[in-house]
C-alpha positions in Angstrom: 0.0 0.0 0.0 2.8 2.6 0.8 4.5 1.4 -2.9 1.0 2.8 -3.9 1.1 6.3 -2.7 4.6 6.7 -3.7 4.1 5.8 -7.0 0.7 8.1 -7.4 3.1 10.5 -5.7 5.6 10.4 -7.8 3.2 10.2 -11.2 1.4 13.4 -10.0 4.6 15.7 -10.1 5.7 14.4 -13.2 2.3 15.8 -14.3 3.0 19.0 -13.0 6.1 19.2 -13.6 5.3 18.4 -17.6 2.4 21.1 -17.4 4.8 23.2 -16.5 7.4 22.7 -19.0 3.9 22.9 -21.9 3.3 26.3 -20.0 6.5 27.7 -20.1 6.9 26.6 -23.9 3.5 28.1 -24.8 4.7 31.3 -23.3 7.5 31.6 -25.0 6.2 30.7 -28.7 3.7 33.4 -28.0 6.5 35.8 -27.0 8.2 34.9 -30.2 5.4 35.6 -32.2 4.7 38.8 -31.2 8.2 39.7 -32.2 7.3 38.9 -36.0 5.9 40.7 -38.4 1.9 39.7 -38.1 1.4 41.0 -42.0 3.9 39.0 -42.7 3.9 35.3 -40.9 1.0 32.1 -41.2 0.4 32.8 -37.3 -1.3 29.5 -36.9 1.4 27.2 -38.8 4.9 29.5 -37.2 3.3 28.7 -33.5 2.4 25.0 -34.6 6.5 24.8 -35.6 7.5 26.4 -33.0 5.9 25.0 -30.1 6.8 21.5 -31.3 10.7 23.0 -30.7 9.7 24.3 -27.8 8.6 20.9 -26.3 11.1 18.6 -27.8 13.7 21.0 -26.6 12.4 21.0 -23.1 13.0 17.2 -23.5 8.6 16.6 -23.2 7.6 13.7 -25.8 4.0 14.9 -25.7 1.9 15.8 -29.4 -0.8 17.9 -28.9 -4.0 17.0 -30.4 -4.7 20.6 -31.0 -3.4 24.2 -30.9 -4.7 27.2 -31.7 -3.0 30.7 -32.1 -4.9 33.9 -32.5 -4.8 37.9 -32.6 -7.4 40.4 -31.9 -7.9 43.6 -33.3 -4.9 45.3 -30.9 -2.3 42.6 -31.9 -2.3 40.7 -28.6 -1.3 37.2 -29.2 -3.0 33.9 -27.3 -2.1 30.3 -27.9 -3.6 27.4 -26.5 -3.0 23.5 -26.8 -4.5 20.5 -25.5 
């Protein structure tokens, strides 16, 4: 029983620690992207690319099933991935 609670122990912050790696990644593609030239740059496929680096670089083997990159009207950037 104690084997239990160790192991769910030690599965729960590998969870958090891998949302926070995703986090971190996300945060920094969208800080990227605001940095480019918006006329110029396929928002959606540059933050796809980029936050595939960003996880494989942070050494996470996860694929998101979806992300989604967008701009309103005053240029702020949001990404999101599941």
């Amino acid at each position: 029983m104690i084997f239990l609670g160790i192991g769910g122990a030690v599965d729960y912050t590998h969870a958090v620690t891998n949302k926070q790696k995703s986090q971190t990644a996300m945060d920094a593609v969208v800080l990227a992207l605001t940095r480019m030239d918006q006329d110029s740059v396929d928002i959606q496929a540059e933050g796809r690319k980029l936050f595939r680096s960003a996880l494989k670089s942070r050494g996470l083997k996860v694929k998101p099933t979806s992300m989604k990159f967008t701009t309103d009207e005053g240029g702020k950037i949001t990404g999101t991935a599941d």
